[in-house]
N, C-alpha and C positions, 0 to 999 in steps of 0.2 A: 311505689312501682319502680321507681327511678332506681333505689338504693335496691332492689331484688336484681336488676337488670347488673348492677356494677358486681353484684357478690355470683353471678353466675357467671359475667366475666371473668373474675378473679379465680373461680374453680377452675372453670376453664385454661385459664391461662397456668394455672398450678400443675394441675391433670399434663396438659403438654410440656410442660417444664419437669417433669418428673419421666415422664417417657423418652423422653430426649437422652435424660439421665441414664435411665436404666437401660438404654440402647446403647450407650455411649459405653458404658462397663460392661455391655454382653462382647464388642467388637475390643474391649482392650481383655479381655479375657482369655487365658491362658489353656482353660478345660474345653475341647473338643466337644466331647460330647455334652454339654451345657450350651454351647455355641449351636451344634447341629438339634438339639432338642428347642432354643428358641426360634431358630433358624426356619423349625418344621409349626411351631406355633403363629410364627407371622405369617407364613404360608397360608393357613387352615385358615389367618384372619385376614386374608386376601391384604396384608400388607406388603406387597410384592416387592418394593424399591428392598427395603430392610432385610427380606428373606434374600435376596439375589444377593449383595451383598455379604453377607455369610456363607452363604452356599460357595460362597467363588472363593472368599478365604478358606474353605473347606479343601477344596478343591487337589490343591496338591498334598494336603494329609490323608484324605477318603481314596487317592487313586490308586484302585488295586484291592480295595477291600469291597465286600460284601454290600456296603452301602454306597459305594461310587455310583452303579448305576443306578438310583432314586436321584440323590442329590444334582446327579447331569439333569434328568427328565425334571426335575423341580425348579431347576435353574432354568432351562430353558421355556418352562411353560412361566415362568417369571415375567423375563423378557416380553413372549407372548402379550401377557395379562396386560402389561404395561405399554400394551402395543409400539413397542422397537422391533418391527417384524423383521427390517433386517438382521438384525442380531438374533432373532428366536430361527429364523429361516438357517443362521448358521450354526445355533448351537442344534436343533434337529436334525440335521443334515450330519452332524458330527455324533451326535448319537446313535443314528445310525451306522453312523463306520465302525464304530466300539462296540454296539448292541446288536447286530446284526438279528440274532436269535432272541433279542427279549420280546416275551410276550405282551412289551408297549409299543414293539414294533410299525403295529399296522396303523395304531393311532396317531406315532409320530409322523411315520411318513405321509398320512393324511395332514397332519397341521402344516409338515413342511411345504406339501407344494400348496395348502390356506394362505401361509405366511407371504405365497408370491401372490395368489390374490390382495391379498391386503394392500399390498405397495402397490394393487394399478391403479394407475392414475387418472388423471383427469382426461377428458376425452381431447382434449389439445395438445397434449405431451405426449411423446414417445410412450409406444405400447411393447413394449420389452418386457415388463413385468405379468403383462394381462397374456400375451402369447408363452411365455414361461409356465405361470399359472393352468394354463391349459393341457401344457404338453406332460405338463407332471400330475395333473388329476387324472388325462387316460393314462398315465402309466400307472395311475396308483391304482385305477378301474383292474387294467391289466392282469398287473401281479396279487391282485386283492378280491377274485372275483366272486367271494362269497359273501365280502362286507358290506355290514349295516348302512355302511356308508354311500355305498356307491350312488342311490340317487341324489345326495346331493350334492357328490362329483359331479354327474351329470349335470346336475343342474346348473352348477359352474359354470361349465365348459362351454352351457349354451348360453349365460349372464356374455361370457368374456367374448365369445361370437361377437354376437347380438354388438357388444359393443365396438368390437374391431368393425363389424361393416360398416356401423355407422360416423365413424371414423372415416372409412373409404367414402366414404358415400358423401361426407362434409368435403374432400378433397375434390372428387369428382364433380360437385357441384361447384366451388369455386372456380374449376376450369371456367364453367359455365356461365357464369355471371362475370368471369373476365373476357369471357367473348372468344377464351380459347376453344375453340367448339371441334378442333381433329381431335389435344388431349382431352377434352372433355368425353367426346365418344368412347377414346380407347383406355380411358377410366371408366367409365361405366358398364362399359365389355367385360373388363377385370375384374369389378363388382359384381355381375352377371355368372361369370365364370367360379368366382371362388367361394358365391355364395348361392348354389343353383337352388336351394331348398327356397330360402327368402321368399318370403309373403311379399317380396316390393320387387321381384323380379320381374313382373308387366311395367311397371315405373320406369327400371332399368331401360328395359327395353323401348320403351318409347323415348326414354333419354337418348338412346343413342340413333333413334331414328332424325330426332329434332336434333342434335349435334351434327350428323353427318349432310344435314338439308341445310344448317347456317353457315356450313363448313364450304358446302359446295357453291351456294349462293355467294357467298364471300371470295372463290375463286379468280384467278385471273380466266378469262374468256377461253383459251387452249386445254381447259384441266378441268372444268363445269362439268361435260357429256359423264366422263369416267365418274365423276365423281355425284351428280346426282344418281347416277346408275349404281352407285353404292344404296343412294338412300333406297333405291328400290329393292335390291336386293336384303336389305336389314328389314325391310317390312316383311318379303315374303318369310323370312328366317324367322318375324312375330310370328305371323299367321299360323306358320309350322309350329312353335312354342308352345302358343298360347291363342289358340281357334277360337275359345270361348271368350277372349278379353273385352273388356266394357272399354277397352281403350284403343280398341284396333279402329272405329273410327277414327279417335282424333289422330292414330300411324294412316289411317288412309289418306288423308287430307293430304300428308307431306309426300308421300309415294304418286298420289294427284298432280301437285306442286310439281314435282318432281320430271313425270311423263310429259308434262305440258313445257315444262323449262325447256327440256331434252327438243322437244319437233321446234320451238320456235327459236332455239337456235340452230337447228339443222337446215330450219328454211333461210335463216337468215346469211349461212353458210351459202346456201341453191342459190340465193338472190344476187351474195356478191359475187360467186363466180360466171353466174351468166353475166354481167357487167362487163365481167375483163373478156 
């Protein structure tokens, strides 16, 4: 057993030491078209690194000939393959400046603005890519409006949402649990605002009732009346909303809190000034 294990090593090890070889003499090779013919073979056998490679040594002999534009669109789906999106995001992006009219047109410009999905990131880093990603799938929806494609543009566009609010929505909340409770509101207002569709817009909105009630509770004595009288106001603006909500009890509670804070310091206002 032992000794079948060292001799399939050994083929092995033969096998890549032979491929090595014969890679090494297609890249010192002199005949184009033996280079562009292996070039399209490592392709086909999704050996991507080896094919890009070639294709790019090609590159400034194929420019201007009949086969320029394959070898760009193979290069760049290369890159793709071997997910370096930034570099597939620029060589598509550059194919279509050159291709403008190829009838790989529509596919690339779809992988192009893919290629900016791909780079978005973690939900803790800067969303520069995931908003990019978006603006370039409705453009692609746009100018592309009869392709195959387009729901799963769509579908994108609501992935890259979906994930920007919740992003906001980690910001908004950290207000929150720092006790910042005025930015905390007028984060979750923003949230509110720029995502009015959101399935978590009663959430929102009770956020910002229970920020604007910790906010005014935490006031100096002079600035409470106005400011609990916000909370009331952000409830009635629920109720408007969202009539039906399973959570407009727990905004009435603070709208409560609220009314009651309000008279007993307006009594306490009547009490000192009959004193003086």
């Amino acid at each position: 057993m032992r000794s079948l294990k060292v001799s399939i090593a050994a083929i092995i090890c033969i096998l890549l030491v032979s491929s090595c070889n014969k890679y090494s003499s297609v890249l010192k090779s002199k005949d184009n078209e033996y280079k562009l013919k292996m070039a399209d073979q490592y392709f086909a056998n999704k050996k991507y690194k080896a094919a890009q490679e070639l294709y790019e040594m090609l590159f400034p002999v194929l420019k201007g000939t009949a086969k320029y534009e394959e070898i760009y669109y193979k290069d760049a789906l290369c890159y793709y393959h071997l997910k370096m999106y930034r570099e597939a995001e620029s060589y598509f992006k550059g194919f279509l400046e050159v291709f403008p009219n190829s009838t790989r047109a529509e596919e690339v410009d779809y992988l192009h603005a893919y290629s900016f999905y791909k780079q978005s990131p973690k939900l803790e880093l800067e969303q520069v890519n995931t908003t990019k990603a978006m603006g370039m799938m409705q453009t692609y929806i746009n100018t592309h409006p009869g392709s195959v494609r387009i729901k799963e543009a769509t579908e994108i566009i609501d992935q890259c949402r979906v994930k920007l609010e919740q992003k906001d929505y980690r910001a908004a909340e950290l207000y929150y649990n720092l006790g910042q409770y005025r930015a905390a509101a007028i984060a979750f207002t923003a949230l509110g605002n720029s995502y009015p569709e959101s399935v978590k817009g009663e959430d929102y909105k009770l956020k910002i009732v229970k920020s604007y009630y910790r906010f005014a509770k935490m006031s100096i004595p002079e600035k409470q009346i106005e400011r609990y009288e916000k909370v009331i106001s952000e409830y009635e603006d629920f109720v408007d909303r969202y009539p039906e909500s399973k959570l407009l009890k727990d905004a009435l509670e603070y709208k409560n809190l609220s009314e009651n804070n309000i008279k007993d310091i307006k009594n306490e206002q009547t009490q000192t000034s009959a004193k003086r």
